[in-house]
mmCIF file of the N, C-alpha and C atoms, coordinates in Angstrom:
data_MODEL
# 
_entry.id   MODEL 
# 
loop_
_atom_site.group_PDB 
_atom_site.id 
_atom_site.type_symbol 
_atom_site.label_atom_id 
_atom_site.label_alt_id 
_atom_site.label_comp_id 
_atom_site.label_asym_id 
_atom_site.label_entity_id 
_atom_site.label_seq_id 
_atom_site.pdbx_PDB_ins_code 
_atom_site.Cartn_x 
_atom_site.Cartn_y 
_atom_site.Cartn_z 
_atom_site.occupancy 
_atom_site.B_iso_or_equiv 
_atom_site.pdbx_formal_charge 
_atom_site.auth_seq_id 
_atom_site.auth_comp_id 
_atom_site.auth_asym_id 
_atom_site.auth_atom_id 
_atom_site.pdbx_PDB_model_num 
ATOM 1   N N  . UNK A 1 1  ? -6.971 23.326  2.764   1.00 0.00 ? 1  UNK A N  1 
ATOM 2   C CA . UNK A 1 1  ? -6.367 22.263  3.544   1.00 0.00 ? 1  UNK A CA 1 
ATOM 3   C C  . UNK A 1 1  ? -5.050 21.846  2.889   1.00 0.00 ? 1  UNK A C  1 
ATOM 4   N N  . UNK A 1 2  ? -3.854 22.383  3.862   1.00 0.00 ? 2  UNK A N  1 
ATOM 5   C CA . UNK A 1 2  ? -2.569 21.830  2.704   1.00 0.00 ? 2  UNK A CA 1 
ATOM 6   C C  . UNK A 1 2  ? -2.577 20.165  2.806   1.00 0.00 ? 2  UNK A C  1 
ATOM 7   N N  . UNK A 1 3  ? -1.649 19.775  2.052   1.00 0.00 ? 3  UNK A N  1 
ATOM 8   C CA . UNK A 1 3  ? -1.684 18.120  1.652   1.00 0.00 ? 3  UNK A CA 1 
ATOM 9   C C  . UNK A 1 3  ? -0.093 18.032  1.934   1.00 0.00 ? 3  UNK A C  1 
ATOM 10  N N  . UNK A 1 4  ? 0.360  16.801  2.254   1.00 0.00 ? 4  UNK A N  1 
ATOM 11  C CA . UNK A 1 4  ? 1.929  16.644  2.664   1.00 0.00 ? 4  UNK A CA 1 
ATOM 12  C C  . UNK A 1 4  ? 2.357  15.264  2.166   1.00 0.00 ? 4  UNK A C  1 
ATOM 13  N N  . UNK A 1 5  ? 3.262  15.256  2.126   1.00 0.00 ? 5  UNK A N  1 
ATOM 14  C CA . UNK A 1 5  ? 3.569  13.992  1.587   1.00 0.00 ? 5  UNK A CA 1 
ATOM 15  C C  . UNK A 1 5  ? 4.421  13.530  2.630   1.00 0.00 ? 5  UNK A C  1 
ATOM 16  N N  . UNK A 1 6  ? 4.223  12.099  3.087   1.00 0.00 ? 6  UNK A N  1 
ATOM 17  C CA . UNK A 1 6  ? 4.873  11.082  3.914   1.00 0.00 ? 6  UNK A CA 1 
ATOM 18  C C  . UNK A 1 6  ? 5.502  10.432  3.720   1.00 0.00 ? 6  UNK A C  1 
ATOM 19  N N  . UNK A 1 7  ? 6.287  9.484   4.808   1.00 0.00 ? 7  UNK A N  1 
ATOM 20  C CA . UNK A 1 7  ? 7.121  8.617   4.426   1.00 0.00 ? 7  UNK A CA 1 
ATOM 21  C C  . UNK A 1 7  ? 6.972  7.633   5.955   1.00 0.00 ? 7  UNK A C  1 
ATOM 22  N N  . UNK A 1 8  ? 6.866  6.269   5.343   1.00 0.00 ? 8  UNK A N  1 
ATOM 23  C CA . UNK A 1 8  ? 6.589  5.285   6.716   1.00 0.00 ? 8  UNK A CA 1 
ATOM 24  C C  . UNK A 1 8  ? 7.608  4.049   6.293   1.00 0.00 ? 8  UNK A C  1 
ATOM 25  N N  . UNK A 1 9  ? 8.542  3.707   7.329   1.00 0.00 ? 9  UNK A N  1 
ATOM 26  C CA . UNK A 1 9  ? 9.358  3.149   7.372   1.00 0.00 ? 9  UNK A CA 1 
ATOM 27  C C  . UNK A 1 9  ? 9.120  2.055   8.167   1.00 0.00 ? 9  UNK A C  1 
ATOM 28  N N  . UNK A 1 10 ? 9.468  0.895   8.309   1.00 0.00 ? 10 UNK A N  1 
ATOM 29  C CA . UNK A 1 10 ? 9.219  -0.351  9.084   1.00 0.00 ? 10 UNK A CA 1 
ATOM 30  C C  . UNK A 1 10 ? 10.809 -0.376  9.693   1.00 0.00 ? 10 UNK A C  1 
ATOM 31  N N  . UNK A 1 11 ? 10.559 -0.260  11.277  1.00 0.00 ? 11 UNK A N  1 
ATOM 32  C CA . UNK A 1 11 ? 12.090 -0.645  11.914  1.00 0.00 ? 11 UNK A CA 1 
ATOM 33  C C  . UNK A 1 11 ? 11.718 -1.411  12.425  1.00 0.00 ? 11 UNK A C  1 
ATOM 34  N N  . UNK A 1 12 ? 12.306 -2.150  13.514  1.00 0.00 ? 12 UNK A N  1 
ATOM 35  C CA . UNK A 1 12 ? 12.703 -3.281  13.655  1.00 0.00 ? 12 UNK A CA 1 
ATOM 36  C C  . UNK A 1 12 ? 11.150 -4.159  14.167  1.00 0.00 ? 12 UNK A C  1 
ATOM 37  N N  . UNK A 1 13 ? 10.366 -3.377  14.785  1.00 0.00 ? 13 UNK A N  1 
ATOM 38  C CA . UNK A 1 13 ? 8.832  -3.708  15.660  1.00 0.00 ? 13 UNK A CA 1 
ATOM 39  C C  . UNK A 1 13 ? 7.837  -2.660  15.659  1.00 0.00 ? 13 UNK A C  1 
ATOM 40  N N  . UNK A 1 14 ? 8.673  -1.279  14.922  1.00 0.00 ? 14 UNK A N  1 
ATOM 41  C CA . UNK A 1 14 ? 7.285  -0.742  14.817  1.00 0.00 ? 14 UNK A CA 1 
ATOM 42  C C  . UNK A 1 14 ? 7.653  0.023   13.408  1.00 0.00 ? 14 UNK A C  1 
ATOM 43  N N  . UNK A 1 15 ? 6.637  0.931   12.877  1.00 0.00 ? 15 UNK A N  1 
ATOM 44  C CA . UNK A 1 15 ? 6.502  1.547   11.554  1.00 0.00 ? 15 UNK A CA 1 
ATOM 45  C C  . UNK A 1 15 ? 6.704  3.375   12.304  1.00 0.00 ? 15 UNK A C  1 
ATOM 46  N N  . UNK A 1 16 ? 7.476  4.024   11.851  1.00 0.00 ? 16 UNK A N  1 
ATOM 47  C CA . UNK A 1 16 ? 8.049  5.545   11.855  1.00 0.00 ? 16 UNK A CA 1 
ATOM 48  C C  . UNK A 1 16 ? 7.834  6.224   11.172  1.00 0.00 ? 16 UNK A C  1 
ATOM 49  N N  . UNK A 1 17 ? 6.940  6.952   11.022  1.00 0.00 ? 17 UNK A N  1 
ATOM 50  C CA . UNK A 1 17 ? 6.495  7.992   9.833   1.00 0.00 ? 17 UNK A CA 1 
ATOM 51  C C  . UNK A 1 17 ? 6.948  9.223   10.247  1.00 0.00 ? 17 UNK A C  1 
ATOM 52  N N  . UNK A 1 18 ? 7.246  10.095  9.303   1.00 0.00 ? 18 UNK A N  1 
ATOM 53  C CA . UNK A 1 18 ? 7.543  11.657  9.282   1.00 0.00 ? 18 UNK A CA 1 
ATOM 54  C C  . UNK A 1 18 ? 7.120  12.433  7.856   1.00 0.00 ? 18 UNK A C  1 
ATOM 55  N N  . UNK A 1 19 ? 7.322  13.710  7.648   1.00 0.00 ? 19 UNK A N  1 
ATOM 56  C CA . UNK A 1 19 ? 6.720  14.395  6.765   1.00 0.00 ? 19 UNK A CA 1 
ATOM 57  C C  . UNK A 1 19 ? 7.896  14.876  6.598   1.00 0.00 ? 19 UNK A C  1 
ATOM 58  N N  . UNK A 1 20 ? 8.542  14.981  5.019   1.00 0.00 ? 20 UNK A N  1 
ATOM 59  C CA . UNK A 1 20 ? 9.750  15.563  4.533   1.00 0.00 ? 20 UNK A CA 1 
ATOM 60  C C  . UNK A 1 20 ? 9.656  17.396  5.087   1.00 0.00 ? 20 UNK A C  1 
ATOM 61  N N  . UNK A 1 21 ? 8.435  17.737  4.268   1.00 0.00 ? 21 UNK A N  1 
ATOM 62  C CA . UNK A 1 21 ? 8.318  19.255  4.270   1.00 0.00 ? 21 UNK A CA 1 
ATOM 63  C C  . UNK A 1 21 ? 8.471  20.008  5.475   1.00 0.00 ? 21 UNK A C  1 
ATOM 64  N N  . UNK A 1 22 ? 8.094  19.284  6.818   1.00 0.00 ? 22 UNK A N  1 
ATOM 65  C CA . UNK A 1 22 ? 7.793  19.609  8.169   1.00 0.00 ? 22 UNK A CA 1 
ATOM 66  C C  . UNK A 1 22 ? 8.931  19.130  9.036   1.00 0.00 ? 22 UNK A C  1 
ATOM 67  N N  . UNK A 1 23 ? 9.640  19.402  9.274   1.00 0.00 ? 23 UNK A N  1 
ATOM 68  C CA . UNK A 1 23 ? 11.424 18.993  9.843   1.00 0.00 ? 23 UNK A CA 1 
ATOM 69  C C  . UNK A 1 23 ? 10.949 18.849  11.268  1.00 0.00 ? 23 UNK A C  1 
ATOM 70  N N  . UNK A 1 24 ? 11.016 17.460  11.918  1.00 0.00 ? 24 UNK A N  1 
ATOM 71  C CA . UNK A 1 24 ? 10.824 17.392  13.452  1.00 0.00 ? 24 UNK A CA 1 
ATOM 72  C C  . UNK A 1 24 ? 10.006 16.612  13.509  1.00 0.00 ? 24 UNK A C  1 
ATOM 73  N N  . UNK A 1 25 ? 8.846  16.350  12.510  1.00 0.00 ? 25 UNK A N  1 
ATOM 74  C CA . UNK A 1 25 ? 7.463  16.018  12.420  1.00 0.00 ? 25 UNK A CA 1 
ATOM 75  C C  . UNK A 1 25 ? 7.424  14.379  12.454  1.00 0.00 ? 25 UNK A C  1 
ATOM 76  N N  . UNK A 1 26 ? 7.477  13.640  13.488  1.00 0.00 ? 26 UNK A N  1 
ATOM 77  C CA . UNK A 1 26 ? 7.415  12.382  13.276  1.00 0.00 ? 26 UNK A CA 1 
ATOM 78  C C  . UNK A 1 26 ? 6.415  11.694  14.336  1.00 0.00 ? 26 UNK A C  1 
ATOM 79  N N  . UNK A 1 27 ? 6.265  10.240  13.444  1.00 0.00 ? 27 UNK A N  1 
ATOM 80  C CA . UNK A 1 27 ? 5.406  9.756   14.852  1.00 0.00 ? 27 UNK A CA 1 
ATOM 81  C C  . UNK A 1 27 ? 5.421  7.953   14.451  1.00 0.00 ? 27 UNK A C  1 
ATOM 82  N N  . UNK A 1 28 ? 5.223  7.589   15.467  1.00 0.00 ? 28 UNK A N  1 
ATOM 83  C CA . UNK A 1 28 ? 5.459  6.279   15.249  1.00 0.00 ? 28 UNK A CA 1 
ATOM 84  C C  . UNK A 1 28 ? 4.120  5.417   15.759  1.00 0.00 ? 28 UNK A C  1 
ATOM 85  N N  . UNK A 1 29 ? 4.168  3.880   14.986  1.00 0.00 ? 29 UNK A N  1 
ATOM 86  C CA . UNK A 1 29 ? 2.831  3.061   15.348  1.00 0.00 ? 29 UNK A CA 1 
ATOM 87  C C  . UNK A 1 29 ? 3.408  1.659   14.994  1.00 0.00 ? 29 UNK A C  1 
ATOM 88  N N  . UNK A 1 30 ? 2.706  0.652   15.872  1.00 0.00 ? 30 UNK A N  1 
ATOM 89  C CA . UNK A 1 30 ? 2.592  -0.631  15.737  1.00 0.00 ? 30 UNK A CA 1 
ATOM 90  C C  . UNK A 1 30 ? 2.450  -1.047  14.229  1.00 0.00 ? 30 UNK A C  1 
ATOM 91  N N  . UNK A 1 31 ? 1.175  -0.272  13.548  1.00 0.00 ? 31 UNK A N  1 
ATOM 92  C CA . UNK A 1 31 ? 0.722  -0.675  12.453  1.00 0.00 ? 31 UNK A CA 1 
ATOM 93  C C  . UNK A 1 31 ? 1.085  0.543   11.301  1.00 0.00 ? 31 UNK A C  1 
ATOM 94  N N  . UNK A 1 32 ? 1.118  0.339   10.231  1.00 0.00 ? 32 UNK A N  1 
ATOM 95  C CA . UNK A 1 32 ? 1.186  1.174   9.577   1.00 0.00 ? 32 UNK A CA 1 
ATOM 96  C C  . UNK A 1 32 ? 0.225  2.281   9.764   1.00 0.00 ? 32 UNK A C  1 
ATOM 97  N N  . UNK A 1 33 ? -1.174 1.776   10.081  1.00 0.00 ? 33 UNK A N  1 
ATOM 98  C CA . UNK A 1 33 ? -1.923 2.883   10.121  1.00 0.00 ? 33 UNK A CA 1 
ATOM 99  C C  . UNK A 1 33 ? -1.767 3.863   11.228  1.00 0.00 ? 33 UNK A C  1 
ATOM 100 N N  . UNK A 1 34 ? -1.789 2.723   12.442  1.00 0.00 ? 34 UNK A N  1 
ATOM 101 C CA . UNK A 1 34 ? -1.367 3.541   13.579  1.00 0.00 ? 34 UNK A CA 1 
ATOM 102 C C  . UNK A 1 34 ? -0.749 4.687   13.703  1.00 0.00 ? 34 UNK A C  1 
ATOM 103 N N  . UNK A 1 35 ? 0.581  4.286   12.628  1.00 0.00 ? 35 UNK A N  1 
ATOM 104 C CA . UNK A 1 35 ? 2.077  5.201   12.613  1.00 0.00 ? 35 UNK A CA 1 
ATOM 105 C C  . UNK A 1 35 ? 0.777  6.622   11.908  1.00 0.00 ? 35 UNK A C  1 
ATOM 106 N N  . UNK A 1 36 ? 0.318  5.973   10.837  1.00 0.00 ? 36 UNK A N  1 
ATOM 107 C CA . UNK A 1 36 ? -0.265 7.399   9.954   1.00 0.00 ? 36 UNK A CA 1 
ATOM 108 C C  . UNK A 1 36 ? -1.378 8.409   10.382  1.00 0.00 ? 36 UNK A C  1 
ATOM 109 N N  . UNK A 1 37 ? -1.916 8.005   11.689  1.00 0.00 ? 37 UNK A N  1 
ATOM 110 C CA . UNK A 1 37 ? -3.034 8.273   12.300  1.00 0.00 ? 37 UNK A CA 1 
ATOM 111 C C  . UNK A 1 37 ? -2.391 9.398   13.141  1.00 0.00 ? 37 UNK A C  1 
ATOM 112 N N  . UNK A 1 38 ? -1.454 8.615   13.902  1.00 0.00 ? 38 UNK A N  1 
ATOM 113 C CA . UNK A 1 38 ? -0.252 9.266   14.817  1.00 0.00 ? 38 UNK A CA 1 
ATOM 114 C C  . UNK A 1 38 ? -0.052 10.610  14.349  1.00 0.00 ? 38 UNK A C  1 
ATOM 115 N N  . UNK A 1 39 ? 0.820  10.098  12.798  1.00 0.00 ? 39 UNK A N  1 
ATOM 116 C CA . UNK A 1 39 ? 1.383  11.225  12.046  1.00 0.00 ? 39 UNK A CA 1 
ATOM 117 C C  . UNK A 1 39 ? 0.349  12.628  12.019  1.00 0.00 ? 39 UNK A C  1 
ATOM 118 N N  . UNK A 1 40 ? -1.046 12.091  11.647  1.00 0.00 ? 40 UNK A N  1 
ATOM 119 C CA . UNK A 1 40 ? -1.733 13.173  11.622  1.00 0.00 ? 40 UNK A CA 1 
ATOM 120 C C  . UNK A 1 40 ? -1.855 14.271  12.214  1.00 0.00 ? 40 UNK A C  1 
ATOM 121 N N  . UNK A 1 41 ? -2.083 13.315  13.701  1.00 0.00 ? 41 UNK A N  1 
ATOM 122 C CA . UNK A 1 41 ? -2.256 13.968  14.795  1.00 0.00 ? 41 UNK A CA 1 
ATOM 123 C C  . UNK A 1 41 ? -0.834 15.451  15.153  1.00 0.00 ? 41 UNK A C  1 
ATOM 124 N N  . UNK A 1 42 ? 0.083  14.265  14.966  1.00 0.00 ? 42 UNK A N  1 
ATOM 125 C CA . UNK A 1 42 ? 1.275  15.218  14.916  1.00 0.00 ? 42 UNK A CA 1 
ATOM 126 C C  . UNK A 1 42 ? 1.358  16.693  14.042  1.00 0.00 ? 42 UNK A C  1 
ATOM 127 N N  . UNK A 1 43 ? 1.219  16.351  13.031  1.00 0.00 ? 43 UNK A N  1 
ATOM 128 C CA . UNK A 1 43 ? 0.957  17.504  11.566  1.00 0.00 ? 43 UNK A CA 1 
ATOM 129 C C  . UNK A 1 43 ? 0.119  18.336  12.004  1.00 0.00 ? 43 UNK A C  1 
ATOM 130 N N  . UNK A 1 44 ? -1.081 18.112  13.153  1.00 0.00 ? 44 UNK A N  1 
ATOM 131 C CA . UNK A 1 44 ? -2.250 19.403  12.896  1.00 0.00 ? 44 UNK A CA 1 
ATOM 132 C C  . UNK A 1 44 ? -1.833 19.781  13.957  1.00 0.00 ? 44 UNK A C  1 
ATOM 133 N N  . UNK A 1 45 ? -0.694 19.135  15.409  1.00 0.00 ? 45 UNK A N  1 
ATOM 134 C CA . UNK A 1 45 ? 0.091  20.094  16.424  1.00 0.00 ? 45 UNK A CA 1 
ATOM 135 C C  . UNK A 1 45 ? 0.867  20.543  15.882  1.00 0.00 ? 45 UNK A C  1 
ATOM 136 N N  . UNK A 1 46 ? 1.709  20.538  15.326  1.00 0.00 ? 46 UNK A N  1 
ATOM 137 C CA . UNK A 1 46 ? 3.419  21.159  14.375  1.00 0.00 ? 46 UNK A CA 1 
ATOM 138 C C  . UNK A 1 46 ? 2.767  22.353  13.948  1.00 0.00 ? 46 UNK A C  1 
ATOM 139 N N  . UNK A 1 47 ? 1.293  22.207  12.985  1.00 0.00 ? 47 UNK A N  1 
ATOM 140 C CA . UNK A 1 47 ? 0.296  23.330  12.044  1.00 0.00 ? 47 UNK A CA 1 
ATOM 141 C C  . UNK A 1 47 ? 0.426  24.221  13.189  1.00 0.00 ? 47 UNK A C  1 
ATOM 142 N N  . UNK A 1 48 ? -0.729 23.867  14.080  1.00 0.00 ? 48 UNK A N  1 
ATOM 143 C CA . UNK A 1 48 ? -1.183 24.554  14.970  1.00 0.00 ? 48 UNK A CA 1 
ATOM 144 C C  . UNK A 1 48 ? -0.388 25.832  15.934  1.00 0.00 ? 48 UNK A C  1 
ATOM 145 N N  . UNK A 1 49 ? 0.857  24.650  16.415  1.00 0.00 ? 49 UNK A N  1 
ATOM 146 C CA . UNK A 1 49 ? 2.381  25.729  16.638  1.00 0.00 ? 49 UNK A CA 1 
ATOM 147 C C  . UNK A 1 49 ? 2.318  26.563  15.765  1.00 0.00 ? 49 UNK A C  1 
ATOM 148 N N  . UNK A 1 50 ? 2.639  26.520  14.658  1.00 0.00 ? 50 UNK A N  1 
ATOM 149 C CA . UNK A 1 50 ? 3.030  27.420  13.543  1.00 0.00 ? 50 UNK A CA 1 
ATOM 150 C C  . UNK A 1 50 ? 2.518  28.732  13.747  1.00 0.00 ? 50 UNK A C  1 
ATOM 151 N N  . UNK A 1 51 ? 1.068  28.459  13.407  1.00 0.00 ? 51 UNK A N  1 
ATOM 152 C CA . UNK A 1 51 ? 0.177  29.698  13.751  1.00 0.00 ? 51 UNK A CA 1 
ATOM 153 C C  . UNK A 1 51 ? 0.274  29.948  15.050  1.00 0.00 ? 51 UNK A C  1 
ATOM 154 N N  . UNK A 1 52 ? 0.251  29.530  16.293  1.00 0.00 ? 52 UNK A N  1 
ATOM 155 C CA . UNK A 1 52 ? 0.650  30.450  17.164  1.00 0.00 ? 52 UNK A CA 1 
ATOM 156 C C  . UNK A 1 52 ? 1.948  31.067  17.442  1.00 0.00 ? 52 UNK A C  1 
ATOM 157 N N  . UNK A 1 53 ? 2.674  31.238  16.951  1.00 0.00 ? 53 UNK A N  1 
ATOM 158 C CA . UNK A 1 53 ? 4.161  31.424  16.843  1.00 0.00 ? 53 UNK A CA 1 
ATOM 159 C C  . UNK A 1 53 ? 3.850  32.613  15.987  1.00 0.00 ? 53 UNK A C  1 
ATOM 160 N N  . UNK A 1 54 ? 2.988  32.779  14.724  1.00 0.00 ? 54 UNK A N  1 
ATOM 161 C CA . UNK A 1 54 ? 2.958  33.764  13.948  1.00 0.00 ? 54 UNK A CA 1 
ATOM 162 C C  . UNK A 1 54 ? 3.745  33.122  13.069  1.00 0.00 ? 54 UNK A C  1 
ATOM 163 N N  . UNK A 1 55 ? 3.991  31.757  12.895  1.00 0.00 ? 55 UNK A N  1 
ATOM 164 C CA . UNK A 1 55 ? 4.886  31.467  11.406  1.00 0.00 ? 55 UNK A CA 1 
ATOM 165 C C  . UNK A 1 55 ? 4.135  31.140  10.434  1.00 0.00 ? 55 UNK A C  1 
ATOM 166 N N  . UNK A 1 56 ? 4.753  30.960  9.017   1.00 0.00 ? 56 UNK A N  1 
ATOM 167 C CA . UNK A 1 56 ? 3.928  30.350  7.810   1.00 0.00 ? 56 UNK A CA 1 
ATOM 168 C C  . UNK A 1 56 ? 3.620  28.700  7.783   1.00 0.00 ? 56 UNK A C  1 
ATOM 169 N N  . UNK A 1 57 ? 2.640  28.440  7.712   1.00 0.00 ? 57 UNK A N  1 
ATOM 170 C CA . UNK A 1 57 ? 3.176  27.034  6.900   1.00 0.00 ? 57 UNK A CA 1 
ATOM 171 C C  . UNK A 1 57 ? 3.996  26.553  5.784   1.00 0.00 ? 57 UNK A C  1 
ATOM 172 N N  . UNK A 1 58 ? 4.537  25.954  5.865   1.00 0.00 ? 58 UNK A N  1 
ATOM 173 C CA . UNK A 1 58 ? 5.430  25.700  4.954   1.00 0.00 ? 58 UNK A CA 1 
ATOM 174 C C  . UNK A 1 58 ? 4.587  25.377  3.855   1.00 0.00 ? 58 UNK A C  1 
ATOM 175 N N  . UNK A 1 59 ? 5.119  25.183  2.215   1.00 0.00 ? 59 UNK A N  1 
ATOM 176 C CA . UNK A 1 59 ? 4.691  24.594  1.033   1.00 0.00 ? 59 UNK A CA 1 
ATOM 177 C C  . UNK A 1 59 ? 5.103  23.598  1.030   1.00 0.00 ? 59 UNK A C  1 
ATOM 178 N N  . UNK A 1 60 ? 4.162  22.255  0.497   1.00 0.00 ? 60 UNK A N  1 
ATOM 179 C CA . UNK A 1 60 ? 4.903  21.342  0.383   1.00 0.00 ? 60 UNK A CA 1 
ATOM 180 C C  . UNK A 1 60 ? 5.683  21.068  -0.761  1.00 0.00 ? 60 UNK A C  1 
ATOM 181 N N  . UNK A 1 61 ? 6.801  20.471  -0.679  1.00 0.00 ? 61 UNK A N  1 
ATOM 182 C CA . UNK A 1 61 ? 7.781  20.533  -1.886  1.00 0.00 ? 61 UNK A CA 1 
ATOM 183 C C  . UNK A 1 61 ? 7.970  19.216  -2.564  1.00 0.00 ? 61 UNK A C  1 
ATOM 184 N N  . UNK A 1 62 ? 7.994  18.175  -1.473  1.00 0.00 ? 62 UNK A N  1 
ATOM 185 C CA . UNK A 1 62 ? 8.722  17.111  -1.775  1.00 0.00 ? 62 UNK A CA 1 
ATOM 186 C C  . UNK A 1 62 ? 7.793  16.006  -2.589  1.00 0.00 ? 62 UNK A C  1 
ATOM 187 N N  . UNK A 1 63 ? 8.002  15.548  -3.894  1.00 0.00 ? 63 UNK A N  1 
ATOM 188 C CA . UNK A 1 63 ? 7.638  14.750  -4.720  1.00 0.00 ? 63 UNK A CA 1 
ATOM 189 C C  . UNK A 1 63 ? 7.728  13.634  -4.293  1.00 0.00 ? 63 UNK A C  1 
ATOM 190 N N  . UNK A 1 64 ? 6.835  12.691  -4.213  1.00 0.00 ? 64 UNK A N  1 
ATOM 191 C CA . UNK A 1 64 ? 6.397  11.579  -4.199  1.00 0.00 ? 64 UNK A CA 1 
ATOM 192 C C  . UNK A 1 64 ? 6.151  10.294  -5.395  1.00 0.00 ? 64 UNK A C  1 
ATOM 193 N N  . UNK A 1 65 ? 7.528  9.748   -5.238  1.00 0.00 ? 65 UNK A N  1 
ATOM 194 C CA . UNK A 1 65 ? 7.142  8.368   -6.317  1.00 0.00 ? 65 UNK A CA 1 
ATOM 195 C C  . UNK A 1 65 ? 7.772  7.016   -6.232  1.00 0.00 ? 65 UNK A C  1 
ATOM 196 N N  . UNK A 1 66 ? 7.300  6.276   -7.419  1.00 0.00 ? 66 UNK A N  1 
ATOM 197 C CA . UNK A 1 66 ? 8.386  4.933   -6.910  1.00 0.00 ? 66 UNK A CA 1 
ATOM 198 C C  . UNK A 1 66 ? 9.132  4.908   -8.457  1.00 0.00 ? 66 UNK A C  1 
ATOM 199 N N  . UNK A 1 67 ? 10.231 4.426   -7.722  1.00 0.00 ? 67 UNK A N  1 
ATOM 200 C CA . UNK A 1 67 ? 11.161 3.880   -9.133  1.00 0.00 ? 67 UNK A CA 1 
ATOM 201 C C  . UNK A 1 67 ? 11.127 2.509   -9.125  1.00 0.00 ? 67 UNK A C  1 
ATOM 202 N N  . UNK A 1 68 ? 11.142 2.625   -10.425 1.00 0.00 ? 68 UNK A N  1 
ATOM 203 C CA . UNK A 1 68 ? 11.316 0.556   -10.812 1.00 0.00 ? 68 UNK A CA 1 
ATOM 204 C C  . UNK A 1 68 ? 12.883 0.488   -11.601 1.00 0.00 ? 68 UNK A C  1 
ATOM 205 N N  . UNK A 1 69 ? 13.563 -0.251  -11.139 1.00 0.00 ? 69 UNK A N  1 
ATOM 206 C CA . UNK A 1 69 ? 14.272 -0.708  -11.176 1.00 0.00 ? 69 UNK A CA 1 
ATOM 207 C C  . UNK A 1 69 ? 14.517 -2.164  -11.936 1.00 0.00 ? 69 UNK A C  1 
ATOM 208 N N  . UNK A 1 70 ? 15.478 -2.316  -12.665 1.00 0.00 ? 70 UNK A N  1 
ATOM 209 C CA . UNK A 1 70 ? 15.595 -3.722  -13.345 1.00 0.00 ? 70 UNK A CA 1 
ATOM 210 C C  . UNK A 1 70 ? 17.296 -4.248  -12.340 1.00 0.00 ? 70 UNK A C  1 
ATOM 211 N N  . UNK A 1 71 ? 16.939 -5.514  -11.743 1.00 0.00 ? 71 UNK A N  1 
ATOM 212 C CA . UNK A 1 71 ? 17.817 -5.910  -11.220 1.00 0.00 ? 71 UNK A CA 1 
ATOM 213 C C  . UNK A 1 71 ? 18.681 -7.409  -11.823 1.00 0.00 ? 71 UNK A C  1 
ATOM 214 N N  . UNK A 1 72 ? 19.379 -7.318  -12.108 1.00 0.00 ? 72 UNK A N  1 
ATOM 215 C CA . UNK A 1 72 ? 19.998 -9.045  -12.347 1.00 0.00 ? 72 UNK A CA 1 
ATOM 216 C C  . UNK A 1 72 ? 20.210 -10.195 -11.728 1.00 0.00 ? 72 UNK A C  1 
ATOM 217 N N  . UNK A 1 73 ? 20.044 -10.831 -11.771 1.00 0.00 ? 73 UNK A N  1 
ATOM 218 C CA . UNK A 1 73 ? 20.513 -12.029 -10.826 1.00 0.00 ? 73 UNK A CA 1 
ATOM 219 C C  . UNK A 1 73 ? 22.003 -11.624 -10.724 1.00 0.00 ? 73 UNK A C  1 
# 
């Protein structure tokens, strides 16, 4: 089962998720979860294309972290 790493953004009324590794791959929700539920759904159609197309899945590449930052007044 590959694993992907996400990204969920809050715009203005709803939350936008997409998958770096998977170019196109987005989906959006009210709630954060929504958006990620969405996303899923999206990821195992994008997969699914893939293999019928005869393409690879991609590897996932993209690293996942947070930076901390020291800010000043």
């Amino acid at each position: 089962m590959p694993r992907f790493a996400i990204v969920v953004e809050r715009a203005k009324r709803i939350y936008s998720a997409y998958v770096p590794d998977l170019p196109g791959c987005v989906a959006t929700g009210k709630t954060v979860e929504e958006g990620e539920r969405r996303l899923r759904e999206a990821v195992e159609i994008h997969i699914a294309g893939l293999k019928e197309d005869g393409l690879p899945i991609p590897p996932s590449k993209s690293v996942v972290d947070y930076l901390e930052v020291t800010v000043e007044s």
